[in-house]
C-alpha positions in Angstrom: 42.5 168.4 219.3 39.9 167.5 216.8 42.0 168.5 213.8 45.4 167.2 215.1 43.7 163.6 215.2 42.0 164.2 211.7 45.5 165.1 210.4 47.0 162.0 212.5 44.5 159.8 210.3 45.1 161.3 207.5 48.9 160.9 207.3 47.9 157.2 208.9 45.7 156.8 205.7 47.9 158.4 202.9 51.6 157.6 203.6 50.6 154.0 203.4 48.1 154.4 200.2 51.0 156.9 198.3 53.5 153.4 198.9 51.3 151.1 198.0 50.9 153.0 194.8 54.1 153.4 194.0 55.2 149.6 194.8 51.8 148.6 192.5 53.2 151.1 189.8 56.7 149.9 189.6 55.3 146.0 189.5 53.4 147.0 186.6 56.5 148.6 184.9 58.7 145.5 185.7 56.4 142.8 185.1 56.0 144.8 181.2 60.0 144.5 180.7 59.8 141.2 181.5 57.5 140.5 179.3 59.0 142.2 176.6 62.1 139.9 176.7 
């Protein structure tokens, strides 16, 4: 039980942190082609 609620948190913890990530990423790229123009 103890590990299946570790991995619950986990996936809780990451999926969230991995889109935030790639959302932050892709802002940066975006707001540097706008800038180029």
């Amino acid at each position: 039980m103890i590990e299946l609620i570790a991995v619950t948190i986990l996936i809780l913890v990451v999926i969230p942190a991995l889109i935030y990530g790639i959302a932050f990423v892709l802002n940066i790229l975006f707001n540097n082609r706008n800038q180029q123009k």
